[in-house]
Every structure is written in C-alpha cells, then in structure tokens.
C-alpha positions in Angstrom: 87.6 71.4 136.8 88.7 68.1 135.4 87.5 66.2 132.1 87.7 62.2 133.0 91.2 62.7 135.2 92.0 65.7 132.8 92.2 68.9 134.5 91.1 72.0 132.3 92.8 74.8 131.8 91.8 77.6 129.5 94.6 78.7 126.8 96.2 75.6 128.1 98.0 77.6 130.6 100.3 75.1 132.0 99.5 72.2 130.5 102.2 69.6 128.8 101.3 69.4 125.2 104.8 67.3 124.0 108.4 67.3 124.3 111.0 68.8 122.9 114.9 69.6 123.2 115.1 72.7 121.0 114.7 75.5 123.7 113.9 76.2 127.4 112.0 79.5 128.4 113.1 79.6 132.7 110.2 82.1 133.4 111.3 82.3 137.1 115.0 83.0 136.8 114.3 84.5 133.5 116.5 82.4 131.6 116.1 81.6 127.5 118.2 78.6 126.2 118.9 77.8 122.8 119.8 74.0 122.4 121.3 74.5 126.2 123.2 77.7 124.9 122.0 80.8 127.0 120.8 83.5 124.5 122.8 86.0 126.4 125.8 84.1 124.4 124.0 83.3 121.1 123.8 87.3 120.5 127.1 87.2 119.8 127.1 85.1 117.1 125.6 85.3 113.4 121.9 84.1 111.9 123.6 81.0 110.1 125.3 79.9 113.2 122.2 80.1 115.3 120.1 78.5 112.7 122.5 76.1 112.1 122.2 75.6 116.3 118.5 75.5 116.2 118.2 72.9 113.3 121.3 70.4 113.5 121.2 70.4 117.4 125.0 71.6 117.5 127.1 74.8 117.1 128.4 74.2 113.7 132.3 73.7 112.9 134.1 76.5 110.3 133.3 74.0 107.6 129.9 73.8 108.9 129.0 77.5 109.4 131.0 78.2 105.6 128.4 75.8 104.3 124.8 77.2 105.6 126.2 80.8 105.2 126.0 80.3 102.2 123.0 77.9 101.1 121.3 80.6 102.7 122.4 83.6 100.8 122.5 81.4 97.9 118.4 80.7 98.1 117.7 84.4 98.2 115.2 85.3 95.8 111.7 84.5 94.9 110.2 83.0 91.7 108.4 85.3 89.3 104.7 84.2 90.3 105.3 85.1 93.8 106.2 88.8 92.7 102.8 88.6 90.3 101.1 87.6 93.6 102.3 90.3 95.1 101.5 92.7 92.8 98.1 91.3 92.5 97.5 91.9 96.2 95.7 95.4 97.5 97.8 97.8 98.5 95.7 97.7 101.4 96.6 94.4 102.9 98.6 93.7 105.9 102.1 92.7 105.1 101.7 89.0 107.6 98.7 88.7 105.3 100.9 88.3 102.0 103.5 87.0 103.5 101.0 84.0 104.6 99.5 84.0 100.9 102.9 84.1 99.3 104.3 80.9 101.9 101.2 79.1 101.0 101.8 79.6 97.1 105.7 78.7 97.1 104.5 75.2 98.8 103.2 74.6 95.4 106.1 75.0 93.5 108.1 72.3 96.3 107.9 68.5 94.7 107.4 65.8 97.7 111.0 64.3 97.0 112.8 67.3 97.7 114.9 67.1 100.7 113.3 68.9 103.8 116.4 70.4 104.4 116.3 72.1 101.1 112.6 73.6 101.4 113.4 75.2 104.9 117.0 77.0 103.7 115.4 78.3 101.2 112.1 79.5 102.7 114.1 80.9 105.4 116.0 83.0 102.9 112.7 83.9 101.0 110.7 85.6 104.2 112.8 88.9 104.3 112.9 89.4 100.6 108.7 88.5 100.5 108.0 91.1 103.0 110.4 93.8 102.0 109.2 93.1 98.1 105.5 94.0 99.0 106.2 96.9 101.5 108.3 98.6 98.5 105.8 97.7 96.0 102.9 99.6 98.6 104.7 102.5 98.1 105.3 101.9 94.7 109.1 101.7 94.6 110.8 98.9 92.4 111.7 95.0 94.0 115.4 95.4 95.3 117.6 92.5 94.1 119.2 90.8 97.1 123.1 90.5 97.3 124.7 87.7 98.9 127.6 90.1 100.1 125.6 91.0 102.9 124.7 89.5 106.7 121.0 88.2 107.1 120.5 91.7 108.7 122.3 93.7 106.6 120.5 92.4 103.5 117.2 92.9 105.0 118.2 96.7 106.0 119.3 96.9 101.9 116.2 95.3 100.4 113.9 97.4 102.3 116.0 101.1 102.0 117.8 100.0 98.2 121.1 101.2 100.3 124.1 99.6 101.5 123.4 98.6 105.2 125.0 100.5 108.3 127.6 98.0 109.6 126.3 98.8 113.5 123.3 99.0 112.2 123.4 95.5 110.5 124.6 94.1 113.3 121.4 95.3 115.4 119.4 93.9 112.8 120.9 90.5 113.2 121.1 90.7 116.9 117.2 91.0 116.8 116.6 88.3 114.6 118.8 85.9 117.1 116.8 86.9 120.2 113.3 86.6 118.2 114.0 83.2 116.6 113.1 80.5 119.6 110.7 80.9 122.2 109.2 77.7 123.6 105.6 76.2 123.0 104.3 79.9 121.8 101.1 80.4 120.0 102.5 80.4 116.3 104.8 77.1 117.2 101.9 75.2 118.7 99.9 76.3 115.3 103.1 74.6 113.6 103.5 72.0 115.1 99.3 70.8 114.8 99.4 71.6 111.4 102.1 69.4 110.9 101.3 66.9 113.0 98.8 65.7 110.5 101.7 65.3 108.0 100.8 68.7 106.2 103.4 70.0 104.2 106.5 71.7 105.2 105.1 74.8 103.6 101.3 74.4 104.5 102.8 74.0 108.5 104.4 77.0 108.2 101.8 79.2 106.5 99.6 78.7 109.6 101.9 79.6 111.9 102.4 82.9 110.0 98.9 83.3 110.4 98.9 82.7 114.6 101.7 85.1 114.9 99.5 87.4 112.6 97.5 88.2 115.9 97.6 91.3 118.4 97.8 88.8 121.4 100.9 87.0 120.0 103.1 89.3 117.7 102.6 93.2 117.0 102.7 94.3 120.8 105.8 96.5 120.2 103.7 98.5 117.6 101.5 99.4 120.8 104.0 100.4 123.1 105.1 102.9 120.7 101.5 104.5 121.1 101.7 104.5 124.8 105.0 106.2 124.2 103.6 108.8 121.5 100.8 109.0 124.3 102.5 109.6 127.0 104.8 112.6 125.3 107.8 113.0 127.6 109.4 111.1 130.6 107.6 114.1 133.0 104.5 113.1 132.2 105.2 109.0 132.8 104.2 109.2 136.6 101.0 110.5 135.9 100.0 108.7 133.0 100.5 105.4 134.9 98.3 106.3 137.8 95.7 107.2 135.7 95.8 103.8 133.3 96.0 101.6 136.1 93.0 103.0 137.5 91.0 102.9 134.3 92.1 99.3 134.5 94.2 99.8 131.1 96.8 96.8 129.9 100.5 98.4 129.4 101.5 96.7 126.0 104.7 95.4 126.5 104.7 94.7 129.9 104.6 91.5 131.7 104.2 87.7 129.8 102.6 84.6 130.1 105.6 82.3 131.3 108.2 85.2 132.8 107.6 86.1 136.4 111.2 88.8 136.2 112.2 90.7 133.3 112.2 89.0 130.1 116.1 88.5 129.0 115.5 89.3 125.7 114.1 92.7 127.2 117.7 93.5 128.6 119.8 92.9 125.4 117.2 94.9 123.2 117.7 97.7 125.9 121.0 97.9 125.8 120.9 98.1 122.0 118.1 100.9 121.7 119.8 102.9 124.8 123.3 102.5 122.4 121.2 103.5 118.9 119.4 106.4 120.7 122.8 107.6 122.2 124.2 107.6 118.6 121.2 108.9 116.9 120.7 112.1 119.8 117.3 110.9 119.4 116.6 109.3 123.4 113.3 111.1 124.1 111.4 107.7 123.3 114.1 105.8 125.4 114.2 107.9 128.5 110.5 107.6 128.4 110.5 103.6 128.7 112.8 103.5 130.8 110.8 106.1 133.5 107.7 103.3 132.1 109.5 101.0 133.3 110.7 102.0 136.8 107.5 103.9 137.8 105.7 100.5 136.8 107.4 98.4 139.1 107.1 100.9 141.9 102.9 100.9 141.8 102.6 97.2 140.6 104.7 96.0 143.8 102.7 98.4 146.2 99.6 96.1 144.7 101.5 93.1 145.2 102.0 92.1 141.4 105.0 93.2 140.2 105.2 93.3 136.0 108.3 93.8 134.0 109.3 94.0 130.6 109.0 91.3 127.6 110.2 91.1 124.6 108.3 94.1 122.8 108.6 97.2 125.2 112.3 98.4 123.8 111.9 96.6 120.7 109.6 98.8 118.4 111.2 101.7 119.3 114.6 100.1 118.7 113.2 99.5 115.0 111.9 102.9 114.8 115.2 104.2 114.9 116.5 101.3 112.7 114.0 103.4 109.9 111.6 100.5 109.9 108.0 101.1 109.1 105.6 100.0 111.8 103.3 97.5 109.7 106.5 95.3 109.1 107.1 94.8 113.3 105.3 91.4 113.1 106.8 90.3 109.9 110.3 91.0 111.3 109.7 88.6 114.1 108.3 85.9 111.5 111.4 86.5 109.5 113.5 85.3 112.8 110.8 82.7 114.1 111.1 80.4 110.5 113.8 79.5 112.3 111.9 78.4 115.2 109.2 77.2 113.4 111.2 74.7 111.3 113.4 73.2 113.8 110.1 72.0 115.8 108.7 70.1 112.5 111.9 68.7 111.8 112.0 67.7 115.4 108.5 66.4 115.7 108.6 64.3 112.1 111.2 62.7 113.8 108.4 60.9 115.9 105.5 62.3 115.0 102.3 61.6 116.8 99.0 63.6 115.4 98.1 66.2 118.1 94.0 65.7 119.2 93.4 67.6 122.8 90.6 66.8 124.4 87.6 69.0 124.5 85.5 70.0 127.4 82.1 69.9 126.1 79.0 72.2 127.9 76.2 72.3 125.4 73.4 70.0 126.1 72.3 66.3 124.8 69.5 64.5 123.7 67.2 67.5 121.7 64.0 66.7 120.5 64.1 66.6 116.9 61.5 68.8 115.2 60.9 68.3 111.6 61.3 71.3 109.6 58.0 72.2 108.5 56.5 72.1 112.6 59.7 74.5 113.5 58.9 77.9 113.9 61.0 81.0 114.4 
C-alpha cells in the first residue's frame, strides 16, 4: 500500500527514518558495530572507554579515558529530592517507572546554559544509583553510598548488595552493560530521538525513552525466558515442551528479532559468560536447559522452513540470576547501559537537527453530517 509515492509499512519495518554514524546492526551476517568497532572487540574494554567511543566518535587516548573515568565516578550520586521522591513512591511501583519519574524530576534541577556534555556524564552516572536506591528502599534496606574506587559494574554490584563486588563478577557486570549500550534505530532510541527532535530537553528526551524501553515488546524479554526455563524444569523435558508450544502456536521469548536473520552476536558473548558463571557457581541446570532450547529449536523451526535463533535476552536473565540480581531490575539494567545509547543519538541529531513528522495513513471517513446536539440521540 502506498500513501502519495509513500509505501506503508506497519511498525515501520524497514523504512529509513534518518541517518546516523553511531552504530550498524548487520542482521544478515549478524554483525554489531560500535562507531565501526565490532562489539566482539569492545567487550574487552571498560564502560568509560565505550562511552567515551559512543559519544566523541573515537576510542579515547590514556589522557582521554583518565578523564571520563573519572567525571563519571565523580557525578555519582543523586540530590536529596530525588531520594524524597523515591521514598514518596509505592512500594508497589515498577522500578523503570521511578526511574522515568526520577529522570523527569532531575531535568528540573539542569539550568539551559549548562554544557550538554555535563548533563549526560552525570545522568549516566545517576541511573545505576536511582534504580538500586529504590529497589533497596522496597525492601526496606538503607541507600548505599556509591564509591568511586569501583568499575561502573562493580559499583552497581555494591550499591545494590552493600558489599564489595566480585572482581569476575564485576567484570560480567561491565561486559553486559557494553553489549546492551547501542543497538540501532530501536524502539526507546526512535522515542529519543522524536522527543528531542522538537528541541525538548536533554532530560525530557531521555525520560521518554525510559518509558519505550519500559515495554514487554522492547526490554524485559529475558525476565520471560526464565519462566519458560522454570517451565520447562530440566533439559529432558526441552524436546517435548517445544513440540507442544509450537503447536499451541506459543512465542519462545527470547528467540528470534526483528533485524537478525542468524544468532544475535550479543547472544554468543552472554553465552559464553553464563556457561563460565554456571561452571563456577555448580549451578548449570538453567544453562544446560537453554542450550537443549536452543538446539531443539533450530531443529523443528528449519524442518518448517523458518529457522529462529537467539537475541540478546535468551542467556541474559539467567546470566543475571546468577549475578544475584532480582528480576524487576532486568529492564532497568539494560536502561542503565542504553543512556549511553540514548545520548550519543541526541548529541548526534542536535548536531542537525530536523523535527521528525511521519506521515500518517489515514482510513476513517470524511465529510459527516453535522448533527446539532440536542437532535443526536444515543
């Protein structure tokens, strides 16, 4: 169907919104570049030096990398009225809900002189202390103050347990934030980027994108796969299971994506990391079981002629179960990494900004009688 020339395309599958130089998602060889970089080197490195990558457009220098490292431990803490907000908050609210309230609220405190620069470091450095904060204050347990000793991952891991991180298991930590920062033209960046493509503030921009990642279709599909897995019960049972869902015409949570045709290659680091965390944990049963997923699924999707493969969330939730990380902060974790994202595209677009306005295809009708509103009846 096509709108004046246009063609339509629902979810705007396909369609070329803008341009941009920040990152490259190759969904036929299954390729994710940062910047040009291949993410399968930028796990190596640490969260300054990819954010640092993602912003300037560079690997920084030692001087460089010295300098973010620590602007961004530097910034980490939160004003007093964001912890009365948080406190304020029910108990019973969804920790991407606060965190969207509490990015909203520290826009107000940001005058419009103050370097752009400035306001993303230090928002960056606020999300994992916001969304610990509240989690601990749920269960009623006291705000941990943040140390600037520590990796980005390692101070999350602290804030969260009030104990000195694991160094392996920092490292994980950081390793996952990497992989989760950048993705492409994704729901939450799109959200980003429209927000602030009517000159919205930096804060504003990003509090709506908190709120697109906030849904079930864009993050929070690793908290499902761990129910298929607590479903299933052992890697015995996988076979059968599968048979059964793809005949009730079930979707497998964490399987298959929107750009990828092959397994995602975010899917094969975070394997690698569970299959090592399990390994030193003795706890595999949950790994052995995705794997026999994974394998069986390939098996009875190519006999139908769609093969499906593995994105970013089938290992991960189960990588952060072992990690000791509580289900309900699973999304937050990925907007802790994708600030980074987020950012870099509105410093990008502000560079030459144009205000985003799609068109719409319209279907209702034209040209209704008007009744007055004493003749209409019910």
């Amino acid at each position: 169907m096509t709108v004046t020339g246009t063609e339509f395309k629902r979810g705007l599958e396909g369609v070329i919104a803008d341009q941009s130089s920040i990152c490259l998602v190759d969904g036929v060889e299954g390729k994710l570049y940062y910047r040009g970089y291949s993410i399968s080197d930028l796990v190596g490195c640490t969260f300054p030096e990819v954010t640092y990558l993602l912003l300037k457009g560079k690997l920084p220098n030692q001087k460089e990398l010295s300098e973010i490292t620590h602007k961004l431990r530097e910034k980490r803490s939160i004003p007093r009225f964001i912890i009365d907000i948080i406190h304020s908050l029910p108990k019973s609210a969804h920790p991407m809900e606060v965190l969207q309230a509490c990015v909203a609220a520290l826009g107000t405190a940001h005058h419009d002189d103050e370097p752009l620069e400035e306001k993303i470091i230090t928002l960056i450095s606020q999300f994992p202390i916001i969304c610990a904060s509240y989690y601990r204050y749920k269960k009623g347990q006291a705000v941990v103050p943040s140390s600037q000793d520590e990796s980005e991952g390692g101070h999350f891991l602290q804030i969260l347990k009030d104990a000195q991180s694991d160094k392996e298991e920092a490292r994980i930590m950081e390793t996952c934030f990497i992989l989760h920062m950048e993705h492409g033209f994704n729901a939450s960046t799109f959200a980003a980027r429209a927000i602030g493509s009517t000159l919205a503030p930096y804060h504003a921009s990003i509090s709506g994108a908190v709120g697109s990642l906030y849904g079930p279709l864009h993050g929070g599909a690793n908290e499902g796969v761990l129910d298929i897995v607590k479903e299933i019960g052992s890697p015995e049972n996988v076979s059968a299971w599968v048979k059964k869902a793809l005949q009730e015409k079930r979707k497998i949570t964490g399987m298959g994506h929107r750009v990828y045709k092959v397994k995602d290659p975010r899917a094969y680091i975070l394997e690698d990391l569970l299959k090592s965390c399990a390994e030193k944990t003795g706890n595999t049963k949950n790994y052995e079981i995705l794997k026999e997923l994974e394998v069986t699924m390939k098996l009875e999707m190519e006999k139908r002629g769609k093969p499906i493969y593995p994105n970013v969330d089938f290992f991960s939730g189960a990588l952060y179960n072992l990690l000791g990380i509580p289900r309900e902060l699973f999304t937050p974790l990925f907007a802790i990494a994708r600030v980074v994202g987020w950012s870099a595209h509105l410093v990008e677009m502000w560079q030459d900004n144009r205000l985003y306005r799609p068109k719409l295809l319209y279907q209702g009708t034209r040209d209704e009688k008007f009744i007055p509103l004493k003749n209409r009846r019910s």
